[in-house]
OpenMM code with the backbone's topology and positions (N, CA, C; nanometers):
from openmm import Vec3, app, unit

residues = "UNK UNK UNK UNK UNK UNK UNK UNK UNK UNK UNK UNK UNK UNK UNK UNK UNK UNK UNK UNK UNK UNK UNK UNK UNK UNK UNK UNK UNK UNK UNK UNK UNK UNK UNK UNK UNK UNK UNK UNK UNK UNK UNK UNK UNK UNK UNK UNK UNK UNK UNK UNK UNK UNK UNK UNK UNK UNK UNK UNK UNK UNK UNK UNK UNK UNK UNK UNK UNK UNK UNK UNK UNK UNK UNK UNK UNK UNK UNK UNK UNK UNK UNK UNK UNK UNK UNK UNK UNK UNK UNK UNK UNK UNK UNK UNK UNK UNK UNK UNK UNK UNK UNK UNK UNK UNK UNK UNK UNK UNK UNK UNK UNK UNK UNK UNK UNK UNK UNK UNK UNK UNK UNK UNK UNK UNK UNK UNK UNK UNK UNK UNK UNK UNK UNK UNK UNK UNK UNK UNK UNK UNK UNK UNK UNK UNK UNK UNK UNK UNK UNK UNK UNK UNK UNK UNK".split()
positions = [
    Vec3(-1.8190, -0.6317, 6.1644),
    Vec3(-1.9548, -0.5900, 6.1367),
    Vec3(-1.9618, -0.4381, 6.1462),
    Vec3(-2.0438, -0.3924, 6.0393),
    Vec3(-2.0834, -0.2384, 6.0706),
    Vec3(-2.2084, -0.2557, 6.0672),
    Vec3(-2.2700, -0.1124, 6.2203),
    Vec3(-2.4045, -0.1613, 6.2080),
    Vec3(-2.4155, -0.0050, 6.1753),
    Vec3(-2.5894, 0.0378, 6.1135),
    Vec3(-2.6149, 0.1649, 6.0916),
    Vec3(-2.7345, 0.1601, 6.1612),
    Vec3(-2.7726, 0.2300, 6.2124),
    Vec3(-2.8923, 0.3005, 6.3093),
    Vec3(-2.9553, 0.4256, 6.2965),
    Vec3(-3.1161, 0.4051, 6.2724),
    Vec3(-3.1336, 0.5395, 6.2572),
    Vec3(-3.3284, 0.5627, 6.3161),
    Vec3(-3.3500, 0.6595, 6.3956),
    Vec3(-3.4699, 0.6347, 6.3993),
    Vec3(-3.5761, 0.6572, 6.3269),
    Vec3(-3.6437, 0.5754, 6.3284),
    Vec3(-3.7740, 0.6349, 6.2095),
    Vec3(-3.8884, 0.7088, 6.3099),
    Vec3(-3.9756, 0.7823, 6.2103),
    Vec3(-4.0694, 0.8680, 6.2509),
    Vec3(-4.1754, 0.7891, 6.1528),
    Vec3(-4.2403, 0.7001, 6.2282),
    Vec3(-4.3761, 0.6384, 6.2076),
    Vec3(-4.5097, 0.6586, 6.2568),
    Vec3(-4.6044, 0.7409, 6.2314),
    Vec3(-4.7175, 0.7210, 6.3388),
    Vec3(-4.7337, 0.6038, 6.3403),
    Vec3(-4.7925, 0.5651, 6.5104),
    Vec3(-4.8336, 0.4536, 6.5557),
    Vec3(-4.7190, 0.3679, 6.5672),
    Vec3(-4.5660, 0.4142, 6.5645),
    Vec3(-4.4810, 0.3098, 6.5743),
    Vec3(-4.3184, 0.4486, 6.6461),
    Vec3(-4.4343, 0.4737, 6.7845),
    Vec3(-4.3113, 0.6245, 6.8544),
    Vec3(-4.1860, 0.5303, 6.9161),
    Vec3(-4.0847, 0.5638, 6.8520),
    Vec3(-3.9428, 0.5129, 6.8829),
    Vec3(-3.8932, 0.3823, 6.8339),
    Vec3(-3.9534, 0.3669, 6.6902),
    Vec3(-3.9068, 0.2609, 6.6217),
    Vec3(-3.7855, 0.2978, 6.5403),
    Vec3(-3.6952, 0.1813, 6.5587),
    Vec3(-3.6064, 0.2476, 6.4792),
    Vec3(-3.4933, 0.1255, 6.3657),
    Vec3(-3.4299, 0.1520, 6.3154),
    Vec3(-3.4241, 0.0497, 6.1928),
    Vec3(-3.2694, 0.0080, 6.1543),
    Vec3(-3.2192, -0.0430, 6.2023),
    Vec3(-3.0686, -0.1672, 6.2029),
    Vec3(-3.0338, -0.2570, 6.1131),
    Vec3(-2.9371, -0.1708, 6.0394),
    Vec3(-2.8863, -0.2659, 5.9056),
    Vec3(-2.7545, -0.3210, 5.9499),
    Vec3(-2.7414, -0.4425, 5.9565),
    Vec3(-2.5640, -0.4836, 5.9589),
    Vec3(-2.5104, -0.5484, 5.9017),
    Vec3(-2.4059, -0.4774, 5.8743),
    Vec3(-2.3241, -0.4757, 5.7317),
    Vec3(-2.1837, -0.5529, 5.7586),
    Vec3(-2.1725, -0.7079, 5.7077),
    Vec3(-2.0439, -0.7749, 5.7210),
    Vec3(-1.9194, -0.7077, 5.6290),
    Vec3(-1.8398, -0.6672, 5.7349),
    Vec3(-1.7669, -0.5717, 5.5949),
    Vec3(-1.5702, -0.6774, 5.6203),
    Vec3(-1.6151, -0.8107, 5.6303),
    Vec3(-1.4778, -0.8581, 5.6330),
    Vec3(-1.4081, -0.8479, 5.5323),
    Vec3(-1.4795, -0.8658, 5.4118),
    Vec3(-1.4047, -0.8587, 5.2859),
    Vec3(-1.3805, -0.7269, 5.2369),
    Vec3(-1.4514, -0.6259, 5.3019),
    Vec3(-1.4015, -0.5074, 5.2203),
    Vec3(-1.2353, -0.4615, 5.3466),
    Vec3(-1.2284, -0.5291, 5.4413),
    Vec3(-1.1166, -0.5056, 5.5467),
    Vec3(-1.0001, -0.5824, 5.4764),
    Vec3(-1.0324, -0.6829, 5.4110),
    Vec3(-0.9282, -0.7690, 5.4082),
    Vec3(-0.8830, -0.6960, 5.2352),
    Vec3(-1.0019, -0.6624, 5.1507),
    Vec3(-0.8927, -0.5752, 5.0562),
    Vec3(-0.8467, -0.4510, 5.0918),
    Vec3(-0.9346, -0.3472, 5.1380),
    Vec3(-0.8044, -0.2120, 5.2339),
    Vec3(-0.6899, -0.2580, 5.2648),
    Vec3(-0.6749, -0.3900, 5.3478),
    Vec3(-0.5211, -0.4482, 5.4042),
    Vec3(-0.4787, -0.4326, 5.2700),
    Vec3(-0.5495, -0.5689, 5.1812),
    Vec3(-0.4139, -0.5677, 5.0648),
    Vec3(-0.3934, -0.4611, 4.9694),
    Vec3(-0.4997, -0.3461, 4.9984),
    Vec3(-0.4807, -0.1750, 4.9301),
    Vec3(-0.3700, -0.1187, 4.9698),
    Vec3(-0.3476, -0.1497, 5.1243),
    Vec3(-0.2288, -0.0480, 5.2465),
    Vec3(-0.1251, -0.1205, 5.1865),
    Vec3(-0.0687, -0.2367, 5.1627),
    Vec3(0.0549, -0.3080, 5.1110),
    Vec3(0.0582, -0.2680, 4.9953),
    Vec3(0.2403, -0.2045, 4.9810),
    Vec3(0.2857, -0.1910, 4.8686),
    Vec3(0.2996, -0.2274, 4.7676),
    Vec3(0.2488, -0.2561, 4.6021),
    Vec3(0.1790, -0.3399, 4.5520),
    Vec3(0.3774, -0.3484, 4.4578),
    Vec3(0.4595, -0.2583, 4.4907),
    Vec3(0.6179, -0.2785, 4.3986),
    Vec3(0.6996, -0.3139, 4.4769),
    Vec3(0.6815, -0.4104, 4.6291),
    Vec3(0.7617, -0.3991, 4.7098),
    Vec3(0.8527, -0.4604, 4.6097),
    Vec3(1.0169, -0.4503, 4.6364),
    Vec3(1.0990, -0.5519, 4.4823),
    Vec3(1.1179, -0.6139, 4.5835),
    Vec3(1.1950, -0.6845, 4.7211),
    Vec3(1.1874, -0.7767, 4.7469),
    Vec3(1.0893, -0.8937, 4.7152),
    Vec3(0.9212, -0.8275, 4.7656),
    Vec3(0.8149, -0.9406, 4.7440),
    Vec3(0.8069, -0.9180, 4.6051),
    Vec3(0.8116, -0.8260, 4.4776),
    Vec3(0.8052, -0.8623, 4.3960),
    Vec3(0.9193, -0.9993, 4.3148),
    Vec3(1.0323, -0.9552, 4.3190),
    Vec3(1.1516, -1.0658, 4.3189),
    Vec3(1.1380, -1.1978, 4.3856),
    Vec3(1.0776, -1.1641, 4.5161),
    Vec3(1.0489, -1.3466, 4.5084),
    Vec3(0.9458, -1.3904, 4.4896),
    Vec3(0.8131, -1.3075, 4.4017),
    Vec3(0.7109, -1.3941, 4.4106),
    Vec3(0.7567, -1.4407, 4.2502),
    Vec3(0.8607, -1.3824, 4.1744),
    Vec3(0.8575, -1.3743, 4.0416),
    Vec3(0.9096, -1.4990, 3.9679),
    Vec3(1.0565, -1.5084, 4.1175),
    Vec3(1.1700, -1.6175, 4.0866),
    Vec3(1.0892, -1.7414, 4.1705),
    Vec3(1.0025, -1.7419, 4.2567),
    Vec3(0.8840, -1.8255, 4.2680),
    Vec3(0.8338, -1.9005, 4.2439),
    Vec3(0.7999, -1.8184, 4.1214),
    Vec3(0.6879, -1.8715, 4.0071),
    Vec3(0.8011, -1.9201, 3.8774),
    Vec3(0.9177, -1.8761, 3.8774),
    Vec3(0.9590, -1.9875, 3.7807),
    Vec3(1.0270, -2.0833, 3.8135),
    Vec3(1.0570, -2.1260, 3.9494),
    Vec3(1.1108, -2.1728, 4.0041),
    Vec3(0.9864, -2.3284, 4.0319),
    Vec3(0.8744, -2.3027, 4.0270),
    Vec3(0.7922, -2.3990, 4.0206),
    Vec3(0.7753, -2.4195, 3.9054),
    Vec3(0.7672, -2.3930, 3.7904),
    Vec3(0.7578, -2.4031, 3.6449),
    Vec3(0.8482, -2.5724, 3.6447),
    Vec3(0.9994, -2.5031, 3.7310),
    Vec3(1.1031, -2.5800, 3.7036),
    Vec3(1.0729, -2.7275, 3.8039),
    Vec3(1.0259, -2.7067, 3.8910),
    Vec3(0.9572, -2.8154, 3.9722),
    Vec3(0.8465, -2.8923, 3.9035),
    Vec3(0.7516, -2.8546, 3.8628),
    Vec3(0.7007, -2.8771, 3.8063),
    Vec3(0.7317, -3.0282, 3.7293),
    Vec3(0.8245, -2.9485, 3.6187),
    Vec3(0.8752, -3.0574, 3.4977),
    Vec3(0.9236, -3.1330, 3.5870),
    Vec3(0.9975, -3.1515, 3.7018),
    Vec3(1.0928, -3.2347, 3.7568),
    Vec3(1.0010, -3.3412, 3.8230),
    Vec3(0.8862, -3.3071, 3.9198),
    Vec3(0.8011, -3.3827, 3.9153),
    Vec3(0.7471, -3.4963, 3.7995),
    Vec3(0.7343, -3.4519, 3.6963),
    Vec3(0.6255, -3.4547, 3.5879),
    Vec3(0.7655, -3.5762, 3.5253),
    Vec3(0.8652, -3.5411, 3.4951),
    Vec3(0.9839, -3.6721, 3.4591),
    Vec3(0.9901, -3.7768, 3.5745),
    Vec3(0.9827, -3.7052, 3.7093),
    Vec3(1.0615, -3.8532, 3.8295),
    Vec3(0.9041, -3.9161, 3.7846),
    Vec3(0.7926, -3.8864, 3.7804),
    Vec3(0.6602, -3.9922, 3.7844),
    Vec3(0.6738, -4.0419, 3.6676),
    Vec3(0.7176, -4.0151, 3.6177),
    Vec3(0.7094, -4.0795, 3.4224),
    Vec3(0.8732, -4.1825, 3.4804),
    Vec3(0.9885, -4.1687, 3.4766),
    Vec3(1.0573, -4.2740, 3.5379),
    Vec3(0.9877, -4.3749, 3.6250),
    Vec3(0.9303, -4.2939, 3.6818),
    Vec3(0.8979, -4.4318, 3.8352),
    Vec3(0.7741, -4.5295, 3.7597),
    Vec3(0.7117, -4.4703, 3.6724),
    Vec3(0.5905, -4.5741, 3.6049),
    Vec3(0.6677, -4.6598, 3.5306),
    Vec3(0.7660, -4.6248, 3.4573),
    Vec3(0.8480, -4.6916, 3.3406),
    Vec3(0.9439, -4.8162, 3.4076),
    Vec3(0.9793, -4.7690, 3.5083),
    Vec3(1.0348, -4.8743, 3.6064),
    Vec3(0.9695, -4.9089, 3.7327),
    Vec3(0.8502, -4.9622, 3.7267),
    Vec3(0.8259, -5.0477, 3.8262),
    Vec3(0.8950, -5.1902, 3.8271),
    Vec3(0.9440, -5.2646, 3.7493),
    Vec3(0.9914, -5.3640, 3.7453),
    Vec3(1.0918, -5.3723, 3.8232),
    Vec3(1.2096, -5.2469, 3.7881),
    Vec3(1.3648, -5.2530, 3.8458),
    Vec3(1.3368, -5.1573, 3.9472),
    Vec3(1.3336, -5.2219, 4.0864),
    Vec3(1.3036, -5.1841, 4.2338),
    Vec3(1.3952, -5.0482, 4.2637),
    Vec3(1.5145, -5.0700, 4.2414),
    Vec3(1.6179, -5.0032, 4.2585),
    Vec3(1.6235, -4.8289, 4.1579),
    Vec3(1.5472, -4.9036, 4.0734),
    Vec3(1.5666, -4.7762, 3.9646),
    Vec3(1.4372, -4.6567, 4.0012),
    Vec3(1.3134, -4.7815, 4.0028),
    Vec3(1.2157, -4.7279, 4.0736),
    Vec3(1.2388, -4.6100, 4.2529),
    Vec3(1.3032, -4.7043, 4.3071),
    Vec3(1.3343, -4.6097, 4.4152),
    Vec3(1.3946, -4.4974, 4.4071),
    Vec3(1.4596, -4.5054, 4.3025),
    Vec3(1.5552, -4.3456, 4.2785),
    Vec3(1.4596, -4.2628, 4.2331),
    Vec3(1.3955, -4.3040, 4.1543),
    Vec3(1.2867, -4.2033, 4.0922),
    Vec3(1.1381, -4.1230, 4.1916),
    Vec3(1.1935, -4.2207, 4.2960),
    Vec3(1.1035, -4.2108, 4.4108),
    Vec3(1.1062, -4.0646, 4.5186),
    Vec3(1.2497, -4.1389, 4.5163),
    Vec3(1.3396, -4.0263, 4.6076),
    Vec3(1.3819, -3.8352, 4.5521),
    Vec3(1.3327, -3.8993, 4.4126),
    Vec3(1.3356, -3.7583, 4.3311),
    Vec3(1.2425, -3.6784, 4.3272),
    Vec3(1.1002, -3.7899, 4.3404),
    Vec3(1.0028, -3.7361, 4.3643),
    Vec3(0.9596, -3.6558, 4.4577),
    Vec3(1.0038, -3.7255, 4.5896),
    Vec3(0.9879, -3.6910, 4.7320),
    Vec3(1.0814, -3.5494, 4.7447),
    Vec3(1.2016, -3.5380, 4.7113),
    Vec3(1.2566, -3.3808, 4.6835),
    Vec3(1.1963, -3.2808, 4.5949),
    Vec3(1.1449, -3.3551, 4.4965),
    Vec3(1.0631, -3.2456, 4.4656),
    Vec3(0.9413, -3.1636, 4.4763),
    Vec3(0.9289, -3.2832, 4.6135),
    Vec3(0.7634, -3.2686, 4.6103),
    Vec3(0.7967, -3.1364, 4.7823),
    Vec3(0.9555, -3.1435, 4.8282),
    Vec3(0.9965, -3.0751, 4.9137),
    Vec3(1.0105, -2.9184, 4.8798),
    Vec3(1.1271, -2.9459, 4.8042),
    Vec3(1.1265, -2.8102, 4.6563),
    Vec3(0.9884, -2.7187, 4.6350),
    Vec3(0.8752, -2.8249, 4.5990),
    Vec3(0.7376, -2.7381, 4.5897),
    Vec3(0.6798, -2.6926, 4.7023),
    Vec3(0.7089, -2.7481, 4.8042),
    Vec3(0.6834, -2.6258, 4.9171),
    Vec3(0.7453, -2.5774, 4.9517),
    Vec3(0.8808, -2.5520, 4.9392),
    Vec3(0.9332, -2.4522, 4.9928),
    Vec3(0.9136, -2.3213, 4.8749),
    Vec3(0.8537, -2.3406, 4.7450),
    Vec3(0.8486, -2.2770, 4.6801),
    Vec3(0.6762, -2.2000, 4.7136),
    Vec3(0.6184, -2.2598, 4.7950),
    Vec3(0.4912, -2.2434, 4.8669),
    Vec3(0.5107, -2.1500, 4.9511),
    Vec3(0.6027, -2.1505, 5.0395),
    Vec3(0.6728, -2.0583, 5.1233),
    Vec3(0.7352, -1.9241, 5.0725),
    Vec3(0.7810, -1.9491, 4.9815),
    Vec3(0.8282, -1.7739, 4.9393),
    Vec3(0.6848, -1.6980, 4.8845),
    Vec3(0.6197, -1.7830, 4.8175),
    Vec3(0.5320, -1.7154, 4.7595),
    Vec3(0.4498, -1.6902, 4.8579),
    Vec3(0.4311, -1.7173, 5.0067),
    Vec3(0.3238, -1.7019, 5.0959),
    Vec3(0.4104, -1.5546, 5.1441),
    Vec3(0.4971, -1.5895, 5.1535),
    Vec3(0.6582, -1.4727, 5.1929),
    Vec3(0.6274, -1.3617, 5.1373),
    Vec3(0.5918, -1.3743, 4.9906),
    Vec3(0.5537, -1.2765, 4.8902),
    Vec3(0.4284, -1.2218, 4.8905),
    Vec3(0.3526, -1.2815, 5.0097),
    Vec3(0.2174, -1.2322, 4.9903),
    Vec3(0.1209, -1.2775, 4.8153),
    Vec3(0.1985, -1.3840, 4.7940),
    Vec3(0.1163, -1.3776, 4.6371),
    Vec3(0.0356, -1.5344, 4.6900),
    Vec3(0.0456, -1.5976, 4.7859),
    Vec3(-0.0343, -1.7269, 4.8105),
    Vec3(-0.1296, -1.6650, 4.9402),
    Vec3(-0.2586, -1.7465, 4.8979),
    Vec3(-0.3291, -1.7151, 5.0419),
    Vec3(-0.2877, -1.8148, 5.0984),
    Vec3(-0.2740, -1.7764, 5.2687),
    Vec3(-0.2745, -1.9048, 5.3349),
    Vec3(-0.3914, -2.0467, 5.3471),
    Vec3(-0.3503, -2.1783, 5.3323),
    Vec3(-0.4725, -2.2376, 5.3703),
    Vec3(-0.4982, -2.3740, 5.5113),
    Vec3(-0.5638, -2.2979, 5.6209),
    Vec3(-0.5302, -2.3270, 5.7102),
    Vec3(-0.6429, -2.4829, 5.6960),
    Vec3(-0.5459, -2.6293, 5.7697),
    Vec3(-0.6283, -2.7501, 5.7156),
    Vec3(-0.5671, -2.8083, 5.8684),
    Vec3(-0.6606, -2.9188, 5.8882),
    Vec3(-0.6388, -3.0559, 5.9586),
    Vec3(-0.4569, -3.0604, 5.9566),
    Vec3(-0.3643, -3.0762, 6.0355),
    Vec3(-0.2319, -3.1235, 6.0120),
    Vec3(-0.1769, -3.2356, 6.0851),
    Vec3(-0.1049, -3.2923, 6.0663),
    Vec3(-0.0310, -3.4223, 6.1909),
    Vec3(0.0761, -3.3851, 6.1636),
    Vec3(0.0830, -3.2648, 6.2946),
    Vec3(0.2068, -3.2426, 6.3586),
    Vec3(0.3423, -3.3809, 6.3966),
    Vec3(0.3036, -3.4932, 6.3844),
    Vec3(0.4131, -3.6168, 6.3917),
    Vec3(0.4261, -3.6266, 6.2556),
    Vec3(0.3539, -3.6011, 6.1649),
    Vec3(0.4000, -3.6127, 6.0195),
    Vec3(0.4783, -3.5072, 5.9196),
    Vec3(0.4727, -3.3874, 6.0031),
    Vec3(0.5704, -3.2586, 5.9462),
    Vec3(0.6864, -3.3083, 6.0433),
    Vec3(0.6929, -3.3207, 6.1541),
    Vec3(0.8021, -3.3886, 6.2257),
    Vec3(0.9275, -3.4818, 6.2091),
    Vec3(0.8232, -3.6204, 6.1137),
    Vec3(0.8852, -3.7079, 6.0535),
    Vec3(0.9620, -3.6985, 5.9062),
    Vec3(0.8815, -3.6053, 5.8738),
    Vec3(0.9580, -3.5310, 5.7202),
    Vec3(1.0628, -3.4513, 5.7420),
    Vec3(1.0728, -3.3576, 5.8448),
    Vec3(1.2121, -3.2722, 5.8830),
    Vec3(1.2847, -3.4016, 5.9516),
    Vec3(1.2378, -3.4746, 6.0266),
    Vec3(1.3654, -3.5603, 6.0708),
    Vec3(1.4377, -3.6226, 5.9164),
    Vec3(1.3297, -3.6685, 5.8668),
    Vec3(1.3953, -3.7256, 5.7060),
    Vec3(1.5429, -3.6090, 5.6512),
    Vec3(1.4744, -3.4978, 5.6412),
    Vec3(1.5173, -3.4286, 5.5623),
    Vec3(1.6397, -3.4050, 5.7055),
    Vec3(1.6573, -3.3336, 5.8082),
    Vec3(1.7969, -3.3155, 5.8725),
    Vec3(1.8738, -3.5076, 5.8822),
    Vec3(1.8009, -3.5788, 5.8039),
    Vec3(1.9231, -3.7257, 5.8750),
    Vec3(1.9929, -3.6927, 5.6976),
    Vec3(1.9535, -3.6453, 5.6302),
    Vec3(2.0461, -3.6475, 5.5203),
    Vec3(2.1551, -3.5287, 5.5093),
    Vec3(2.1011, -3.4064, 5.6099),
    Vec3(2.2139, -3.3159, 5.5987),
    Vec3(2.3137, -3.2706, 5.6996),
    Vec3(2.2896, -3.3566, 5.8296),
    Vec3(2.3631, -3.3443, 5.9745),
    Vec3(2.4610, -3.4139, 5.9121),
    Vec3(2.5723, -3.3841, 5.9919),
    Vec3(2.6756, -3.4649, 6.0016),
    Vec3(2.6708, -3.6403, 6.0418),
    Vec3(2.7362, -3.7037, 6.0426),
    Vec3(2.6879, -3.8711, 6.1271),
    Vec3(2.7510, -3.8552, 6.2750),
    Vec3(2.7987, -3.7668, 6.3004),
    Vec3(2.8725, -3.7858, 6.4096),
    Vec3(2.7928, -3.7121, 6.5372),
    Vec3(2.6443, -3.6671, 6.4757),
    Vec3(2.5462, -3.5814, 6.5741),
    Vec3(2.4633, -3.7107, 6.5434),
    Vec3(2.3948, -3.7425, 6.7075),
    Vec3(2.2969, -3.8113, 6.6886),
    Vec3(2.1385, -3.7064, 6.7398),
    Vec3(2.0692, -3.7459, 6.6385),
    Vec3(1.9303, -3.6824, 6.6478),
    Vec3(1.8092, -3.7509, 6.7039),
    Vec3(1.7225, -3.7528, 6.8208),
    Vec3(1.6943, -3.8220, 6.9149),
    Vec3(1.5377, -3.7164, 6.8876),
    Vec3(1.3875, -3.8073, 6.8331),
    Vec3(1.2641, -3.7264, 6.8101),
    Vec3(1.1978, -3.8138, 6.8869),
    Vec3(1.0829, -3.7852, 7.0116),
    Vec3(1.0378, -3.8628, 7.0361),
    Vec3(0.9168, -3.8267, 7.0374),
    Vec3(0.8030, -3.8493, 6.9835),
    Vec3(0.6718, -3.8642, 6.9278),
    Vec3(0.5402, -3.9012, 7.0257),
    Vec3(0.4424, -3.8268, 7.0411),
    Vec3(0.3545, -3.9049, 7.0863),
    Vec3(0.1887, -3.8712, 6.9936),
    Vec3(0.1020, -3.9846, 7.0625),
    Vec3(-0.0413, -3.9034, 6.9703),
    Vec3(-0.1128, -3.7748, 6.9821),
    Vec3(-0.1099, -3.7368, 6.8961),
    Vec3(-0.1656, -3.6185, 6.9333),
    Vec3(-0.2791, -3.5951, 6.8291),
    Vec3(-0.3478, -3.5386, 6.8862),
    Vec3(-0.4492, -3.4325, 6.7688),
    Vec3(-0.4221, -3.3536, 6.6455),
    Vec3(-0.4881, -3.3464, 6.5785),
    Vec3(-0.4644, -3.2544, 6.4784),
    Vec3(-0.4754, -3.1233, 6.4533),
    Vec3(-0.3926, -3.0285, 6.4163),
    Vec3(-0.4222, -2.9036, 6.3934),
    Vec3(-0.4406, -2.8332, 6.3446),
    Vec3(-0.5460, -2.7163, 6.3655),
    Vec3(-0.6024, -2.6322, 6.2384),
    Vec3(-0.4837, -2.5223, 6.1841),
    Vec3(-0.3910, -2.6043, 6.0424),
    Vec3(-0.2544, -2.4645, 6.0426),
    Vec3(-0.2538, -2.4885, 5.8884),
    Vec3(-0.1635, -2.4200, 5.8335),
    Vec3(-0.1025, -2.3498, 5.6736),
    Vec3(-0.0065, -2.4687, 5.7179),
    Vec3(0.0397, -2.6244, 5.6205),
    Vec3(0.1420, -2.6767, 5.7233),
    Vec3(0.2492, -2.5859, 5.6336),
    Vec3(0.2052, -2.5073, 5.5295),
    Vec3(0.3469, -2.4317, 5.4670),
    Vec3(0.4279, -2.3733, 5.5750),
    Vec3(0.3055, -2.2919, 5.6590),
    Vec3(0.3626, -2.2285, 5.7521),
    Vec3(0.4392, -2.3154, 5.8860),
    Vec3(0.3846, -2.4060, 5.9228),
    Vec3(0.3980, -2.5111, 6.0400),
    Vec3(0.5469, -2.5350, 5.9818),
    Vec3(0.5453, -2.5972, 5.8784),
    Vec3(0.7116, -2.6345, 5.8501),
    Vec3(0.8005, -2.5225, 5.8231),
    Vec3(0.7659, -2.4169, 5.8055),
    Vec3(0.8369, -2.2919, 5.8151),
    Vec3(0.9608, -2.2960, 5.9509),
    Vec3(0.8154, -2.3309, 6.0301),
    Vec3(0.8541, -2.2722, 6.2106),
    Vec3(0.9382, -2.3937, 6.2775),
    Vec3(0.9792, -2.4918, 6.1786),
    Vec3(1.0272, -2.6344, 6.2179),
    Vec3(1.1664, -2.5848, 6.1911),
] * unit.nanometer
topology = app.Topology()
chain = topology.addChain("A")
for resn in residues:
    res = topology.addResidue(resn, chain)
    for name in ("N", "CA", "C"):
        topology.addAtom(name, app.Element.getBySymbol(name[0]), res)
């Protein structure tokens, strides 16, 4: 908030004086993104390869759902198309992540179930550990939290 103050000279009103306040969050939050370098080439380079990099997600999505409708019948075929889905639907956030990296995504902070970003990294490390490490998550209820889960699974 900015406030301005100033006294007035009213007859019949000695030491009145007159308070404007001025929400200036949004003009703070573009100065920030004024002060950031608008050529960084790192953040430019990855917001760039980013963005075509979801292009490419995108389509990959857009085929595994067109397989998986075409084969509901054959369980097996269906599941593959499933599992393609589910990587790609991994792929698109991590492609969420550079671009937040890049400063080109706002963050959007929502409701999360922390046991459900949990259960997705356990998914995702039981396919790339070795078998000979056993991985041991143990879970309880919890509340939900106000986070970016781009960011939450970042920090996982």
């Amino acid at each position: 908030m900015r406030l301005h103050v100033r006294l007035l000279s009213i007859s019949d009103h000695a030491g009145a004086i007159e308070i404007i306040a001025e929400d200036v969050t949004d003009l703070r939050a573009m100065e920030r993104q004024l002060r950031q370098p608008k050529n960084s080439k790192p953040s430019t380079a990855c917001g760039s390869i980013a963005h075509d990099f979801n292009n490419v997600v995108g389509a990959i999505l857009g085929w595994a759902e067109l397989g998986f409708e075409q084969n509901r019948a054959n369980h097996q075929v269906s599941e593959r198309f499933s599992r393609i889905r589910e990587q790609a639907e991994r792929a698109a956030a991590l492609t969420r992540e550079l671009l937040a990296f890049a400063r080109l995504q706002v963050l959007q902070p929502q409701p999360v179930d922390i046991n459900a970003i949990t259960s997705g990294l356990v998914s995702f490390l039981d396919k790339v550990i070795a078998r000979d490490i056993e991985l041991k998550v143990i879970t309880a209820a919890v509340d939900h939290v106000k986070a970016d889960p781009t960011q939450l699974e970042q920090c996982s």
